[in-house]
C-alpha positions in Angstrom: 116.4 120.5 156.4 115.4 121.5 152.6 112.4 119.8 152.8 111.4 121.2 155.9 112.0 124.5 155.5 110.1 124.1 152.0 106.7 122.4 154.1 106.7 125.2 157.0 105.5 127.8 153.8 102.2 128.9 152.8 101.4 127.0 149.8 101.6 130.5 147.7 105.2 131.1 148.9 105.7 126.9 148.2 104.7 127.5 145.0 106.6 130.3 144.4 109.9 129.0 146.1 109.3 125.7 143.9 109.6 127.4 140.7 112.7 129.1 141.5 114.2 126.1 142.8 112.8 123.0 142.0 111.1 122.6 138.6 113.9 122.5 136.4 115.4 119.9 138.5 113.4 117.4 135.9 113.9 116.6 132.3 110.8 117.4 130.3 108.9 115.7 127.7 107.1 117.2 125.2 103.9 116.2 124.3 102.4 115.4 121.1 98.7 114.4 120.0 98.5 111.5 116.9 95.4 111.5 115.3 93.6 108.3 113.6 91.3 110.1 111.3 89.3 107.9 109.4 86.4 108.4 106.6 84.2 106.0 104.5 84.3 106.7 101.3 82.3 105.4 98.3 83.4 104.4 95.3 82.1 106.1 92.1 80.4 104.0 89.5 78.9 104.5 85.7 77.3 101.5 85.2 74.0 101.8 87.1 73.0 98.1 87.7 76.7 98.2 90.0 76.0 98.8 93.8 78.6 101.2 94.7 80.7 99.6 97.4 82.3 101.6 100.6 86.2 101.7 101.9 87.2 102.5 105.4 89.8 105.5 104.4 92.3 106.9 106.5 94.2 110.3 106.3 97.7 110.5 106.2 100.4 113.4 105.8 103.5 113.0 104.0 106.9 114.4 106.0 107.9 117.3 104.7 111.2 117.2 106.9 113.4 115.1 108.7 113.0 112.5 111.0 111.3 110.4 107.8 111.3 112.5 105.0 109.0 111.6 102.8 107.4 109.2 104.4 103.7 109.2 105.8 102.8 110.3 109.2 99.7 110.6 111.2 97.6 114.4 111.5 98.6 115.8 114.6 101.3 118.0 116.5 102.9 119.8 119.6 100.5 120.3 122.3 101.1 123.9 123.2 101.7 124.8 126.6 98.7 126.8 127.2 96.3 123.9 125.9 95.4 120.7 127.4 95.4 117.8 125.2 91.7 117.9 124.1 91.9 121.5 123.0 95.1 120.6 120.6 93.2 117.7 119.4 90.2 119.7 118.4 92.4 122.3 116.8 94.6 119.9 115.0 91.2 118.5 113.7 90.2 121.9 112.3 93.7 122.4 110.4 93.6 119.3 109.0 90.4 118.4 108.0 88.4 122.0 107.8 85.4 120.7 109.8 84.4 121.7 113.5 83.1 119.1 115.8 84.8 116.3 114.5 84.1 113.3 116.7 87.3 111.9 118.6 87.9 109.7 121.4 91.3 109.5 123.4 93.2 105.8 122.7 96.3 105.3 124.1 99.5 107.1 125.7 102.4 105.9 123.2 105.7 106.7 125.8 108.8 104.0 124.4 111.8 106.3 124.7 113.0 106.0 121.4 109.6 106.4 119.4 111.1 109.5 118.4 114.6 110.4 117.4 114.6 114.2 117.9 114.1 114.3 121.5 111.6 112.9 124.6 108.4 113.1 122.6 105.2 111.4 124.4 101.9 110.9 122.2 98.2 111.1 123.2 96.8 109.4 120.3 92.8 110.0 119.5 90.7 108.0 117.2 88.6 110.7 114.7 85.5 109.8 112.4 84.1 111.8 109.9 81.4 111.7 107.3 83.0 112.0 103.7 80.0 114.6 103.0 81.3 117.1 105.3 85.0 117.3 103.7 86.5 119.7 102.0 89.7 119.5 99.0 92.0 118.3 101.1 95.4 120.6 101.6 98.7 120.0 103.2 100.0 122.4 105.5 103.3 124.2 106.0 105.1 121.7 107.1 104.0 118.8 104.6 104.4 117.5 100.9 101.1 116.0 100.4 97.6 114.9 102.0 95.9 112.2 101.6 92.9 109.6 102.1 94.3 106.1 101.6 92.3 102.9 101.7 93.4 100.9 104.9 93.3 97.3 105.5 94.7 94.8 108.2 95.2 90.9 107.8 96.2 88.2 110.0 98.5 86.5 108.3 99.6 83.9 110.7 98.3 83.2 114.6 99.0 80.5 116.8 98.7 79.7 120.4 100.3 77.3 122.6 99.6 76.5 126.3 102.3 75.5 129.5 100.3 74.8 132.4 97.8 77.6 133.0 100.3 80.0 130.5 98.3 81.1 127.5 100.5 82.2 124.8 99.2 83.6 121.6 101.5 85.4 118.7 99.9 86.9 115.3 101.6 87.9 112.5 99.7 91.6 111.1 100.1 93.1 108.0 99.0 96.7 107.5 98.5 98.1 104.5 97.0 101.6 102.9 96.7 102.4 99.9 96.5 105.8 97.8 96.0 105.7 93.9 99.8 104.9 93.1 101.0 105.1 96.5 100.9 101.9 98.7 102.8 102.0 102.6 103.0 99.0 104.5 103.8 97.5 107.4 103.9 94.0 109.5 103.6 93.5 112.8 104.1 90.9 115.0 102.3 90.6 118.5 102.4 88.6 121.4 99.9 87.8 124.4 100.9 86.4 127.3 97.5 85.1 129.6 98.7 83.9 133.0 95.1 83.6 135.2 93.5 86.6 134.8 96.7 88.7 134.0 97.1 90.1 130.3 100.2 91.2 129.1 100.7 92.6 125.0 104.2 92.9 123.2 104.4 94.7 120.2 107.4 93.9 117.3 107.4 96.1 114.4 109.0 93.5 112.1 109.1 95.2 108.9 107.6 98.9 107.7 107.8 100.3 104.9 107.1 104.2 104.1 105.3 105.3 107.3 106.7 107.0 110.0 107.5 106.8 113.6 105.3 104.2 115.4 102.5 105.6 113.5 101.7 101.8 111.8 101.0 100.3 115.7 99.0 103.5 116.6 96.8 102.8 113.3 96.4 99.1 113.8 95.5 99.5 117.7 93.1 102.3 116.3 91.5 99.8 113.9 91.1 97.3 116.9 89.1 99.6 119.0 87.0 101.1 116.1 86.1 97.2 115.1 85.2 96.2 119.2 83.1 99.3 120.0 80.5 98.9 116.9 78.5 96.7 117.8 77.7 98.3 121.7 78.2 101.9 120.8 77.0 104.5 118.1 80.3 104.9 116.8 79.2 104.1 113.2 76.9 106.5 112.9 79.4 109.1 112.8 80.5 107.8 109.0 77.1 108.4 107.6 75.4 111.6 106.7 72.4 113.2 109.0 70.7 110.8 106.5 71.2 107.5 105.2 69.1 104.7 103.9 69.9 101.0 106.2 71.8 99.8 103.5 74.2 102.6 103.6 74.9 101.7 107.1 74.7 98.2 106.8 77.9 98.5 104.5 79.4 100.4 106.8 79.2 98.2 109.6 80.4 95.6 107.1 83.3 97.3 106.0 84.9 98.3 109.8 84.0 94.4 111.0 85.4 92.7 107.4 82.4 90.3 107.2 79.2 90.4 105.9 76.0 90.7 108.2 72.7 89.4 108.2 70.0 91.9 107.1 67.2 90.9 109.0 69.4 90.8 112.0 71.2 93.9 111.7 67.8 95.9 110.6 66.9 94.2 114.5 70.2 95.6 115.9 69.8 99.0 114.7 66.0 99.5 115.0 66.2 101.6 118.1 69.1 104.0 116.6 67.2 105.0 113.7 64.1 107.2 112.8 62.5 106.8 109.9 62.2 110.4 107.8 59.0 109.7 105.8 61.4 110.9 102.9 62.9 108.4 100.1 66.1 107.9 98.0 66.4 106.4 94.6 70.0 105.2 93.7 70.7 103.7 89.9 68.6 101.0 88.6 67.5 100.1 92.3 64.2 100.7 93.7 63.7 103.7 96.3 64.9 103.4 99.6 63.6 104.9 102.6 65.8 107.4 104.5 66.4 107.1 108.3 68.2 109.9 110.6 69.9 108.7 113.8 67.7 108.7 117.1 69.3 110.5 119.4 67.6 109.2 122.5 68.7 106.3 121.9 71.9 106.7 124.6 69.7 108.1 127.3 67.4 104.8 126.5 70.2 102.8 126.8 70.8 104.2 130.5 67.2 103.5 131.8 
């Protein structure tokens, strides 16, 4: 009869008679934005004959209050009720880093019940990069003891797979580590992959963590995964270099986010449409000048021809 009576209305007096009635009939979640902000940074060196070599860094806030005390969280906060997610993420950016125009890319909806043990707290995750030139000091807001950039690496540490009849099951063993002059947090994880046909199912087991907060260490490493599978299809890379760089410089960088060493003549091949040359040169150390290259910004519309 309700439900009737609710249909035969104008959708302005629906709406209306919905808020009155209806809306607080459903528990609420708040929503939260987690942000994977990562930097390369390069190392400094006095002795001039050493090639300065590049880390993939990650910024990480220490708790200033409970839940986790102490321990290290990543950048973000309450999406406020007038914004949509995108908005908080680009002002969350500006607090925390002091750029504008950061570039970020939405991840993952992160939604277990009990990832948080205030209240119902779901998280829009984002993956940020920025080039280390454009930082400022860092400084830790209100609600935080410290900031800081911290070296990030993840190992396999053990994988196996077995197969039963056309089941594919695959489990890995992941440690997660960062790293901050004297400070090192930690974490291992252990995941799962089921392959039945053409159906893929993931199960994530946080087996041990140590000093970071929340579900913040499976956020990072799913972070690192997609950072690592769109560099060599996207421009994604680009975005850790300066306006610009000499081929070397990116080279390293494409190094660094893949963990393996590349090929120069084929990477120089891979990259020859993204760059421009800038007629301009760059002499680093004892090493001879290098040319310096800008990225080519048609190269996405070429891509689309």
């Amino acid at each position: 009869m309700e439900e009737q009576f609710l249909q035969n209305l104008s959708e302005t007096e629906f709406i209306e008679q919905y808020q009155k009635t209806e809306k607080d009939k459903y528990e609420k979640p708040s929503i939260t934005t987690d942000m994977v902000i990562f930097t390369m940074d390069t190392e400094k060196v006095s002795d001039k004959r050493k090639k300065a070599e590049k880390e993939l860094q990650l910024l990480l806030i220490q708790r200033g209050g409970h839940p986790y005390k102490g321990d290290w969280a990543l950048a973000g906060g309450f999406m406020g009720i007038d914004e949509d997610v995108d908005t908080a993420v680009q002002r969350e950016l500006k607090e925390e880093t002091g750029v504008d125009g950061i570039y970020a890319e939405q991840l993952y909806t992160w939604s277990a019940v009990d990832r948080d043990p205030r209240m119902r707290i779901v998280s829009v995750s984002y993956l940020a990069l920025v080039d280390q030139g454009k930082l400022p000091p860092l400084q830790a807001g209100d609600d935080a003891d410290d900031a800081r950039w911290f070296t990030v690496k993840d190992t396999v540490v053990e994988s196996h797979e077995e197969q039963i009849s056309s089941t594919i099951r695959r489990t890995e063993e992941i440690e997660l580590e960062m790293t901050s002059g004297e400070i090192t947090v930690s974490a291992t994880i252990e995941r799962v992959t089921v392959t039945e046909g053409t159906n893929t199912k993931t199960t994530v087991w946080m087996k041990k963590q140590d000093g970071i907060a929340f579900d913040h260490a499976e956020i990072i490493l799913y972070s690192l995964e997609r950072l690592r599978g769109k560099v060599n299809y996207t421009n994604i890379a680009f975005n850790l270099v300066g306006e610009e760089f000499t081929l070397p410089d990116l080279q390293q960088v494409y190094e660094v986010i893949l963990g393996r060493a590349l090929n120069k003549v084929q990477f120089r091949r891979h990259v020859e449409g993204m760059v421009l040359d800038t007629g301009k040169e760059i002499k680093t150390g004892a090493y001879r000048p290098s040319k310096l290259y800008r990225y080519n910004s048609a190269w996405v519309h070429d891509q689309w021809k």
